[in-house]
C-alpha positions, -999 to 999 in steps of 0.1 A, spaced: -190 -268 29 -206 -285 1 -241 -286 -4 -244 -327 -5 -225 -329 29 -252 -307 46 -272 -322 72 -312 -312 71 -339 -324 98 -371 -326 89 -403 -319 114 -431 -329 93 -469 -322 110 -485 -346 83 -479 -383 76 -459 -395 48 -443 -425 29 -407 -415 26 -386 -447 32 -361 -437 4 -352 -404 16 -353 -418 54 -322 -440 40 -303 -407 36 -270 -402 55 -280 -368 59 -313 -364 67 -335 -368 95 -371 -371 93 -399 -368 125 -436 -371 114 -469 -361 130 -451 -336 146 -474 -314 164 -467 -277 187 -465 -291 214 -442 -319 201 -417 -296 188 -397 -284 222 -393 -320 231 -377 -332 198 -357 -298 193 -339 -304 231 -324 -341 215 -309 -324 187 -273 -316 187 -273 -285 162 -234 -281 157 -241 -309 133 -273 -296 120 -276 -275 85 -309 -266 82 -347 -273 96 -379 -284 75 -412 -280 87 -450 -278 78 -465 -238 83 -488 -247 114 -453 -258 135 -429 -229 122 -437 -200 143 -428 -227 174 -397 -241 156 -383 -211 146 -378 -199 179 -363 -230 191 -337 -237 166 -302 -213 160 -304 -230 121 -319 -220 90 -357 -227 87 -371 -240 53 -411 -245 56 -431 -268 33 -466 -264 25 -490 -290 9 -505 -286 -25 -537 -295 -38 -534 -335 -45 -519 -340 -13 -551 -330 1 -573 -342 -23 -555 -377 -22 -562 -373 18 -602 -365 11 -605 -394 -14 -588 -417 11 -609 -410 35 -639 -415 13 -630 -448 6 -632 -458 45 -661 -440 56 -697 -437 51 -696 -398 49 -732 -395 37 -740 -356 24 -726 -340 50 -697 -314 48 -658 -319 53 -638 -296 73 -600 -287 62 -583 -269 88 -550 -254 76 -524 -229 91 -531 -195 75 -497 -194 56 -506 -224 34 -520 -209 1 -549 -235 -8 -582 -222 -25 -614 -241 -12 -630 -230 -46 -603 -250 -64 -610 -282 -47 -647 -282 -47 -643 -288 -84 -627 -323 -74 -648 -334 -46 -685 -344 -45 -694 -328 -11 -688 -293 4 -658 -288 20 -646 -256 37 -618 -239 50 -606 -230 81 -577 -212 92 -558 -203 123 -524 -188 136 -525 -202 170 -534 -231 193 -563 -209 208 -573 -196 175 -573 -235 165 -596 -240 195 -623 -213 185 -628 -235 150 -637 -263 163 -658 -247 189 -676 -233 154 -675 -267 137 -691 -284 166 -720 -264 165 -724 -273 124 -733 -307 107 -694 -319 96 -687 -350 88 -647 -354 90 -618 -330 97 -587 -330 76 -557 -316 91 -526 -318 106 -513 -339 141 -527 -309 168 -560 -307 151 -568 -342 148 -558 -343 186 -580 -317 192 -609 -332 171 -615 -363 196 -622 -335 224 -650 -322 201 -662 -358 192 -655 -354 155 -642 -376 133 -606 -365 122 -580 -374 93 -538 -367 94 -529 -351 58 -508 -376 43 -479 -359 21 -465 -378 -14 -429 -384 -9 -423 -360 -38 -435 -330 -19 -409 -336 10 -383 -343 -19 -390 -310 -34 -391 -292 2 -352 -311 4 -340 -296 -30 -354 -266 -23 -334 -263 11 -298 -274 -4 -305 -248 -31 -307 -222 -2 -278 -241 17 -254 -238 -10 -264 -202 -16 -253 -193 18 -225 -213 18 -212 -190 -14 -223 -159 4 -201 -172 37 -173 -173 14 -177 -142 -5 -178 -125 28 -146 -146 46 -125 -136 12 -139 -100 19 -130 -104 57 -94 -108 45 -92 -82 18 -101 -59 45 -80 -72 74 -49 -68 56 -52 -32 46 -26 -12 69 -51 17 77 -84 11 98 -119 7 81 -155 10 91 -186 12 77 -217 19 82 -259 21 72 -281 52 69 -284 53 101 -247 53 115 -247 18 128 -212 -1 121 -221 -29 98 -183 -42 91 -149 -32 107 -114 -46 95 -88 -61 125 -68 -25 120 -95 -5 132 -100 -26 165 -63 -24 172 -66 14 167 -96 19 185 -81 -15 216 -120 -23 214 -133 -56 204 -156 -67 174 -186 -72 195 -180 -38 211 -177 -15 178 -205 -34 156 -236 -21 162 -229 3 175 -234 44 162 -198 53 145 -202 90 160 -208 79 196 -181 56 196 -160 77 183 -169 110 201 -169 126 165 -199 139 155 -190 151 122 -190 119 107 -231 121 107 -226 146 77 -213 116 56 -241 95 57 -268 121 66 -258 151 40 -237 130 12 -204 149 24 -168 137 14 -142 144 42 -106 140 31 -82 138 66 -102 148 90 -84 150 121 -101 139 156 -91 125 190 -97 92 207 -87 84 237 -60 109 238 -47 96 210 -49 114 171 -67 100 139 -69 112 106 -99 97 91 -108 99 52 -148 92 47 -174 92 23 -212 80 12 -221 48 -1 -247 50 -25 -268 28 -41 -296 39 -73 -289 76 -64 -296 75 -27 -278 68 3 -274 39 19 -243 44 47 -204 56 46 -172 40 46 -141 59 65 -107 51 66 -83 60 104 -49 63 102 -30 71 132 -14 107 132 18 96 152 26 71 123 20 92 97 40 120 115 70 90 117 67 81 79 72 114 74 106 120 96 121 87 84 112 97 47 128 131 55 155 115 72 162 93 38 163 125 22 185 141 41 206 107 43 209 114 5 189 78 3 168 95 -25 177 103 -62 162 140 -71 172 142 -106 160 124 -135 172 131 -172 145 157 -175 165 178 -151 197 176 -173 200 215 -195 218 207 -231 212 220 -263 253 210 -273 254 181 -295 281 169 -278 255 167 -244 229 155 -261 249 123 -272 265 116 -240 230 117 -223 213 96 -253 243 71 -245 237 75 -207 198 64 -212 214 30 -225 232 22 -197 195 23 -175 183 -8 -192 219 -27 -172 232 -33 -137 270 -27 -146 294 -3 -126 296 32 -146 325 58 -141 316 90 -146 347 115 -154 347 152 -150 360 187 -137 341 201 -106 312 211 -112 302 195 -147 270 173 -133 282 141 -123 261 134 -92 232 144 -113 241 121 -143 243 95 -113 209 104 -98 190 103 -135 206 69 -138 191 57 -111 160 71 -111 153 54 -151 166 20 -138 150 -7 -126 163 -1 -92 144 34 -89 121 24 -62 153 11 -43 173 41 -22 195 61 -40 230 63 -12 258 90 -24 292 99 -3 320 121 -9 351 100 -4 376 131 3 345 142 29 358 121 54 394 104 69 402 71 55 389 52 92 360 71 93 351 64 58 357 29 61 328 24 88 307 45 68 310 20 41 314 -9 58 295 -7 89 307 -20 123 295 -41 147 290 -32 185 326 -28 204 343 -27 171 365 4 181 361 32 212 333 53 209 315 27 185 274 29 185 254 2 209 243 -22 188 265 -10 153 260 6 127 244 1 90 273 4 67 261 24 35 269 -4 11 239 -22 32 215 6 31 218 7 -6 209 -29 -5 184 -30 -41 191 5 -49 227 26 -59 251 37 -45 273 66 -60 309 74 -50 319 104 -59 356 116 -58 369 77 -58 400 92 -66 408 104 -37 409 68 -20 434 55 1 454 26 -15 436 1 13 399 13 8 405 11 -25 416 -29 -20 381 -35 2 362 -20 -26 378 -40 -45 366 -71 -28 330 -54 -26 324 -53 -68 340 -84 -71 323 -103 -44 289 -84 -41 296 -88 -3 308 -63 27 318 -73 62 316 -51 92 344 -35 111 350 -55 137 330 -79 125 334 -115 115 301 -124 93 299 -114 49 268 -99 44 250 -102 8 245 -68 -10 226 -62 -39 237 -26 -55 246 -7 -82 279 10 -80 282 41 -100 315 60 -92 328 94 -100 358 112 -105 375 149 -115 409 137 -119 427 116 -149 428 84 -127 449 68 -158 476 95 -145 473 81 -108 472 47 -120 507 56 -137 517 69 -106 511 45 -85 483 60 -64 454 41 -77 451 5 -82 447 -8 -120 423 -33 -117 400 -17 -93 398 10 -127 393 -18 -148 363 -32 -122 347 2 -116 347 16 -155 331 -9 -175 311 19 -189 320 51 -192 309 87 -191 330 116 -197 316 150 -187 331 178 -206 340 210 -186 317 241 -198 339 258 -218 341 231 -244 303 228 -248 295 273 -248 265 263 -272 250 254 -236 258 285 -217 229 307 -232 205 279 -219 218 274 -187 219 313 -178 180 315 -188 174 282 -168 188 293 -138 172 331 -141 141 315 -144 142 289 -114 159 318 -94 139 348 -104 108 324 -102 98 329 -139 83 367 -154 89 385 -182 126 398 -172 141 365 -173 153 364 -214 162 401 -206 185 392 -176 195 363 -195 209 382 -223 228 410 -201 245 380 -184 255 362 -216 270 394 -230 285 400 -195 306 366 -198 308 357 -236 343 351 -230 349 336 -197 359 298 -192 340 290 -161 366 268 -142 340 260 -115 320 250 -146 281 247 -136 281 253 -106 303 281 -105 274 292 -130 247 286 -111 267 311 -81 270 339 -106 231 338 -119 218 342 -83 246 368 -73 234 389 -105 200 381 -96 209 397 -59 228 431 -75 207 437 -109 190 464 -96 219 482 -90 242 490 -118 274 501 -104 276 472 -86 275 453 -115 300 475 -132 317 470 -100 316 430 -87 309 417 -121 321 435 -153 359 443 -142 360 406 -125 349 386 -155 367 406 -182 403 403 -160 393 364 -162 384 364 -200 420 381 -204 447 378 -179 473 403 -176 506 387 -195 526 370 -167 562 380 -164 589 363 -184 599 342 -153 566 337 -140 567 300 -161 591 293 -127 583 288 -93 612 278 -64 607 261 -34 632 253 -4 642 219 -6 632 202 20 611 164 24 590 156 -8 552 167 12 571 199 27 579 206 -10 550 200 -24 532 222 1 555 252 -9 549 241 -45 511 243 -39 513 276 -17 532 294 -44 513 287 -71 483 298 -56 502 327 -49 508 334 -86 471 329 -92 462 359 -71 442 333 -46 423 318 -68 425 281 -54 405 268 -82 428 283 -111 454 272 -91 442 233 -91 431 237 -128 468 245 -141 484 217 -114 453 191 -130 447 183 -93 410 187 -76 403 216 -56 396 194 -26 430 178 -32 447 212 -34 427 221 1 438 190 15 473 197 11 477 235 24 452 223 52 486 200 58 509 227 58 486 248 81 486 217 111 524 212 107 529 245 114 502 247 146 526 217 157 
C-alpha cells in the first residue's frame, strides 16, 4: 500500500486549530480527548480501514491497549506551552502567584527552560496515572496556584479542586509534524511487509522443509513444505520449541553449542526425516539455527528411479576423457568427433565389434547441449523385429495380447530432449527400418496400436559393424534411410590398424583392474611382449578380457605359459591351411539351409572360433549366431 493512501486517526488531549489537515481524505482528527474518553471513541472505529493511531503521552497507555493498529504519540514542545501560558495571561488577572503545568511523565519539557520566558513561577508536575493525577492536585490545593495548564482530564479534574484551569492548545504544525512522522513509519512497514511476503515466497517454493529458529529454540519462520511434512498448521509449529515439537532433542546443540549437523536422521510420527541444520550468527555470537527436512522415503525413491535410469541405460557414463589414444589416426577422429557436439544432426558411427562405438556415442552426448537430457541405447539384433518395434515405438493399452495396462513409453519418447543411440542398425528388418525412416524425417513416433503422432525431440546417433553400402547393394538395407541416418560420419578403425594404441590400453586397463601400484608398467610390459603380434579380432574389448584374465593367472607362470603364450602365438601365426582349404561344399539344398551349412563349415575350419569365422565372412558375430541359432531350431523341429 502506498504511504499517501494510508488512513491515520488522530486522538489529540489538547486543543488545536487544524482546519486544513481536518480537510484530509485520510485523516481523522478527535480533540480534548481525555482517558476516559478514549474506550468510547475507539468502539466507533472500524480499524480494517484504519492505518495508524496518534495521540498525546497522557492518553497512550489507554489507547494502546485498545487499538490492534500502530500507535504514533506526539508530545508538545516548548512554544506550544508557552503560547498556552501567554494566552492565558492575557485573560486573567494572575497577580504574583504561581502556575501549575501538569504533564504526563513521558513528555520531555524542562521547567528551568521555561522560567526564562515567563514572569511568574511555574512548576512541574507529573503523573502516570489517573490516581497519580489525583494526588497533584491534592498537593496543589494545599499551595497558593494561580492557574493549571494541562490537558482535557486535568482541567476536568481542576473544577473539583476549585482551581482555575487551561486546555494546552497545540499549533497545527506540531500535529502536521506528528502526521509526517507517522507516514514515515507507515511506509517503512509497508517495505518491511513486502520484503518479508517476497521472503515468504522464496521459502515456500523450496522442495525441502525449512525452520528456523532464536537462541532459545522458538520457531520464528516455517516455509509451506515443512507443514505439509510435519500435517501441522502454522499457528501450531510457530512458537513453539523446534525440539519438542519434533521429539529430537539434538537439534538444541545447533543453537545452544554452534554445531553443524549434516543429515541427521530422526522420526516423526512414524515417519523418517533427514534434517540438515546449522547456527545463525550474527557479530560472532549466536542468535538461532536454520534446518532443512527432507523426507527419507522420497529421497530413498529418487534414488531407485535414478538407479532405475541407470540401469534403463537412460544415462551416458563416458565422456571424451574416458576415450584411451595415443594413435594419430584416434586422436583425429576424436578431435573431429568434438565438432559434431556443437550440432543436433544424426551421426553413424562404423566399426568392428568391439572398437568403442557406444562409448564414442555416450561422449557425444554427454559434451552436447542435450547432456542433462537422458541418454537411451538399444541393441537392435537384442530383440525380434515385433518386440523391438514396441520398444521403440511404444503401445498403447490393448494394442496386442499380453500388452501392459495402461501402455507403454516407447524409447523414442523417453529420449524425449536427450539421445538416443542405435547400435547394430544393420541388423534391421526392411519394415523397422521404413518406420525409422518416418521417425528422422518426421521427428514424430506413434504407438502400436495407437492412433495419435506424438512430438519427439531427440538426437539419433546410430551404429553399425557391418559395411551397410554392401547391404544397401544387396538389397537388405534401404538407401535413403543411409543417406538420413549418416549425415556425419565416424569410422572406427579395428585395433590392429591403430597398434601405437595397444601399449596404452594394456597399462590402462592393468591399472583400473589391478587398482593402480607399482606392478602395473611391469605387468604392462609382460603383456605387450606376450601379444606383439596378435590382431585382436574382438578388438577392445576382447583386450580388455585378456588384461583381467592375466591379471587373474599372473601369479602363476605355467599357466601363463599354458592359457596364454601357446594361444596367442598360434593366433599371431596360423598353421598353413591345406591347399583345398580355400574350398568349402555344402549340400544343395534351399538358399537359408545353404547358408547355414556354409556358416557351420566355416566355423568348422576356424577351429570354433565364431569370431574368426565372422571376420573372414565380413558378417557380425551376432549375425553369424543368429543364423546357426537357425539351424539349431529347424533341427529341434
Amino acid at each position: 500500500m502506498d504511504a499517501k493512501t494510508h488512513s491515520i486517526v488522530i486522538m489529540w488531549a489538547g486543543v488545536i486549530d487544524a482546519g486544513a489537515m481536518a480537510d484530509q481524505d485520510n485523516i481523522r482528527m478527535f480533540q480534548s480527548v481525555g482517558v476516559d474518553d478514549v474506550p468510547a471513541i475507539i468502539g466507533q472505529l472500524d480499524f480494517s480501514t484504519i492505518s495508524a493511531v496518534i495521540s498525546a503521552p497522557g492518553i497512550a497507555a489507554e489507547t494502546r491497549r485498545l487499538i490492534p493498529v500502530p500507535l504514533v504519540i506526539a508530545y508538545p514542545n516548548y512554544i506550544d506551552i508557552l503560547e498556552t501560558v501567554k494566552y492565558a495571561e492575557a485573560r486573567r488577572t494572575l497577580e504574583n502567584k504561581k502556575i501549575a503545568l501538569i504533564l504526563h511523565e513521558d513528555n520531555r519539557i524542562d521547567e528551568g527552560r521555561l522560567r526564562h520566558f515567563i514572569n511568574r513561577t511555574i512548576d512541574l508536575f507529573t503523573y502516570r496515572t489517573k490516581a497519580d493525577m489525583r494526588l497533584v492536585f491534592e498537593r496543589l490545593a494545599r499551595h497558593d496556584y494561580a492557574l493549571v495548564v494541562g490537558g482535557p482530564t486535568a482541567v476536568g479534574m481542576a473544577a473539583g479542586f476549585d482551581l482555575d484551569a487551561v486546555q494546552l492548545v497545540y499549533r497545527e504544525q506540531a500535529l502536521q509534524d506528528a502526521v509526517e512522522k507517522t507516514r514515515e513509519i507507515l511506509s517503512l512497514m509497508d517495505k518491511e511487509i513486502r520484503q518479508r511476503e517476497r521472503l515468504d515466497a522464496i521459502i515456500d517454493i523450496i522442495p525441502e522443509g525449512l525452520l528456523e529458529t532464536d537462541a532459545a529454540g522458538t520457531i520464528g519462520l516455517c516455509n509451506k513444505r515443512a507443514l505439509e511434512m510435519l500435517g501441522l498448521s502454522r499457528d501450531q509449529v510457530l512458537g513453539a520449541n523446534v525440539c519438542q515439537l519434533l521429539g529430537d532433542p539434538t537439534w538444541e546443540k545447533v543453537y545452544g553449542q554452534d554445531a553443524v549437523q549434516v543429515d541427521t536422521l530422526f522420526t516423526y510420527k512414524r515417519n523418517s526425516f533427514f534434517s540438515t541444520r546449522q547456527p545463525i550468527q550474527e557479530g560472532g555470537r549466536t542468535i538461532g539455527s536454520v534446518g532443512t527436512l527432507q523426507e527419507a522415503a522420497k529421497i530413498q525413491g529418487m534414488e531407485s528411479k535414478f538407479r532405475l535410469q541407470r540401469s534403463r541405460g537412460l544415462v551416458a557414463r563416458y565422456t571424451f576423457d574416458d576415450i584411451v589414444c595415443e594413435s594419430p589416426i584416434m586422436r583425429e577422429i576424436v578431435e573431429r568427433t568434438k565438432i559434431y557436439t556443437r550440432c543436433d544432426t544424426t551421426i553413424l558411427i562404423e566399426g568392428e565389434t568391439g572398437t568403442g562405438k557406444e562409448i564414442f556415442a555416450q561422449s557425444i552426448h554427454n559434451a552436447s547441449a542435450r547432456k542433462h537430457g537422458p541418454f537411451v541405447a538399444i541393441n537392435c539384433a537384442a530383440l525380434p523385429d515385433t518386440l523391438l518395434e514396441s520398444e521403440l515405438m511404444g503401445y498403447d493399452e490393448g494394442a496386442f495380447t499380453g500388452a501392459r495396462k495402461g501402455g507403454k513409453t516407447g524409447l523414442f519418447e523417453q529420449a524425449h530432449k536427450g539421445t538416443i543411440f542405435l547400435d547394430e542398425i544393420n541388423q534391421l528388418s526392411p519394415s523397422l527400418q521404413s518406420k525409422l525412416l518416418r521417425i528422422v524425417q518426421e521427428k514424430t513416433v506413434r504407438h502400436v496400436g495407437g492412433e495419435s503422432v506424438i512430438p519427439v525431440d531427440v538426437r539419433i546417433i546410430t551404429a553399425t559393424n557391418e559395411n551397410l553400402k554392401g547391404k544397401i547393394a544387396a538389397q537388405t538395407f534401404r538407401s535413403d534411410l543411409y543417406y538420413r541416418i549418416n549425415v556425419l560420419n565416424i569410422t572406427l578403425p579395428p585395433l590392429r590398424e591403430r597398434r601405437a594404441d595397444i601399449p596404452v590400453l594394456l597399462r590402462h586397463f592393468a591399472r583400473k583392474l589391478a587398482g593402480g601400484g607399482r606392478d602395473v608398467e611391469r605387468h604392462a610390459e609382460a603383456m605387450h611382449a606376450l601379444v606383439r603380434d596378435y590382431d585382436w579380432p574382438g578388438n577392445i574389448r576382447e583386450l580388455q578380457n585378456f588384461v583381467e584374465r592375466y591379471l587373474v593367472l599372473c601369479e602363476r607362470v605355467d599357466r601363463l605359459d599354458r592359457y596364454f603364450f601357446h594361444e596367442f602365438q598360434r593366433a599371431a601365426h596360423p598353421a598353413p591351411l591345406p591347399a583345398d582349404a580355400t574350398l568349402v561344399q555344402v549340400p544343395l539344398g534351399t538358399l537359408d539351409d545353404m547358408q547355414r551349412e556354409l556358416i557351420e563349415a566355416v566355423v568348422a575350419r576356424c577351429d570354433g572360433n565364431k569370431s574368426k569365422a565372422a571376420q573372414l565372412m565380413n558378417i557380425s558375430r551376432n549375425t553369424l549366431h543368429q543364423r546357426m541359432k537357425g539351424r539349431t531350431e529347424k533341427r529341434g523341429r
